[in-house]
C-alpha positions, -999 to +999 in steps of 0.1 A: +072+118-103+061+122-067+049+094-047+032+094-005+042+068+017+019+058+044+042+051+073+021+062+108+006+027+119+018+013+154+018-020+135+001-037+165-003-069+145+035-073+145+044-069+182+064-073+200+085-063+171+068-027+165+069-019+205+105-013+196+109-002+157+087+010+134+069-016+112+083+003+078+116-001+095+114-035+103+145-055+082+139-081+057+165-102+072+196-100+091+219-074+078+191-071+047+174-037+043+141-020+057+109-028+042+103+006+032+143+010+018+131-017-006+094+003-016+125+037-021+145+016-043+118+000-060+103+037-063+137+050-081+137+025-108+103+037-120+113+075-119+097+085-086+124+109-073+100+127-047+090+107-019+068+118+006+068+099+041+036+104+064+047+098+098+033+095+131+042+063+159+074+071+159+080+096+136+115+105+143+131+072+141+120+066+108+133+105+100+166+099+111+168+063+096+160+072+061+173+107+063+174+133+032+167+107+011+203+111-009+216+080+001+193+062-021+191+088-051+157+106-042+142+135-021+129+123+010+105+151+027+085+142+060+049+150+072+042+142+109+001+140+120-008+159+148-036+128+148-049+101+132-060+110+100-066+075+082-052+063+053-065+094+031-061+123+054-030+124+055-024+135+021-043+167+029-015+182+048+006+178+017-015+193-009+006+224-019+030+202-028+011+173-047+004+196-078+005+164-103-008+128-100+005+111-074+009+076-062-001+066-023+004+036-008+010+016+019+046+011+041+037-021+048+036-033+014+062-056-003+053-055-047+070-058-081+045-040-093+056-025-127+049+011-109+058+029-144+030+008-162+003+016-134+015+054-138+008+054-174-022+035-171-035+061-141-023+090-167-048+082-192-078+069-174-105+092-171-110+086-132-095+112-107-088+079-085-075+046-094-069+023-075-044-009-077-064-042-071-050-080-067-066-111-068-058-130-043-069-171-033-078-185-002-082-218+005-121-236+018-113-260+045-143-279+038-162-298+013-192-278-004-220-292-010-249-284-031-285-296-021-324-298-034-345-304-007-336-331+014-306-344-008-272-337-025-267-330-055-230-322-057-199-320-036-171-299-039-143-306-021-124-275-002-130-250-031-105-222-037-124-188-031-110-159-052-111-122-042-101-091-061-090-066-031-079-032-022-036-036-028-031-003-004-016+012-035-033+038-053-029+066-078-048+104-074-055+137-095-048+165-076-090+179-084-095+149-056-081+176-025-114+188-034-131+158-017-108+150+011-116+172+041-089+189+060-073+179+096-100+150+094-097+115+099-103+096+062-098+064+050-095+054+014-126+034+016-148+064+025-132+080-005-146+050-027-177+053-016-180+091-015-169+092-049-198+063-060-224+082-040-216+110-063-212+085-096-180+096-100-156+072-118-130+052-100-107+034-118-092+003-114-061-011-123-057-051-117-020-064-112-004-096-114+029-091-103+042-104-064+024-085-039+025-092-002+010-069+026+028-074+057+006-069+088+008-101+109+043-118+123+036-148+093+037-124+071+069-107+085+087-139+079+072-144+048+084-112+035+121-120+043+119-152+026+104-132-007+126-100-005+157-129-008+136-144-042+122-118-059+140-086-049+179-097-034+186-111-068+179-083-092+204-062-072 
């Protein structure tokens, strides 16, 4: 099973930290392991033993950190952008290679997402594309009200608002190459909309399990707290 990791961003959100190591490369604690060494090892135990990594801000410090791969049980192979090509593009320069469905996703992204029942589920969609959703809750920090005219008629205070979003993880058919244009910058969200334009289908495939994406310092020391509770343990 063969899976692309997106791993080019200069992770601006997280500097200082990034002006000196990769975000996918950042540790989950002291002496704890990479962010993207926990994405491998949760990789492995769902049978994806051919990982690609899609490189560009720094691209040879997070080759010579991960290495061949060996050292956690999978082929590691490395595709450095000339340029920015999005969070789509980049799979282009892989194509000869990505012959089978495929998962993409994000290196910034910490999940106990059941990877081997998304696969399956991907497998026997109809939809070239599917992509992995989450809902997610946010907090109102104010009462709503509701109002006829000149008075109230209800108050709610500081509402939860729910969203289903985009989880950075996805799953594609190889007959999707045929959509993605070459050496061009391409984001994922295009892709969505090209493919509606066209009334294609895109799947969608809604998980419950932890998911956290890590783009923002509070969500850097989130992410060590959570590796230690839901990912140090089942070691």
């Amino acid at each position: 099973m063969k899976a692309v990791i997106l791993a080019g961003g200069l992770g601006t959100r997280l500097r200082p930290f990034t002006q000196v190591i990769p975000k996918p490369l950042l540790p989950l604690g002291e002496g704890e392991p990479a962010m993207m060494e926990v994405q491998i090892q949760m990789l492995k135990q769902h049978g994806f033993d051919e990982i690609y990594v899609a490189t560009n801000y720094k691209s040879e410090m997070v080759e010579a950190f991960l290495g061949d791969g060996s050292k956690y049980g999978v082929s590691l192979t490395f595709s450095q952008e000339s340029k920015a090509l999005g969070t789509c593009g980049p799979v282009t320069l892989l194509k000869d290679r990505l012959t089978e469905p495929f998962l993409l996703m994000n290196g910034d992204i910490l999940t106990s997402l059941d990877f081997t029942k998304a696969y399956r589920f991907a497998l026997d969609s109809e939809a070239n594309f599917v992509v992995i959703t989450k809902e997610i809750i946010t907090p109102f920090a104010f009462g709503k009200i509701t109002t006829e005219g000149d008075f109230i008629t209800n108050v709610e205070e500081k509402p939860d608002f729910k969203f289903e979003i985009l989880s950075g993880m996805y799953f594609l058919k190889p007959a999707l190459f045929d959509l993605i244009p070459d050496d061009t910058y391409y984001g994922i969200d295009t892709l969505i909309k090209d493919m509606l334009a066209q009334k294609m289908k895109v799947g969608r495939y809604l998980m419950h399990e932890y998911w956290l994406d890590i783009g923002r310092v509070n969500d850097y020391e989130a992410a060590q707290a959570a590796y230690k509770e839901h990912f140090k343990a089942k070691e």
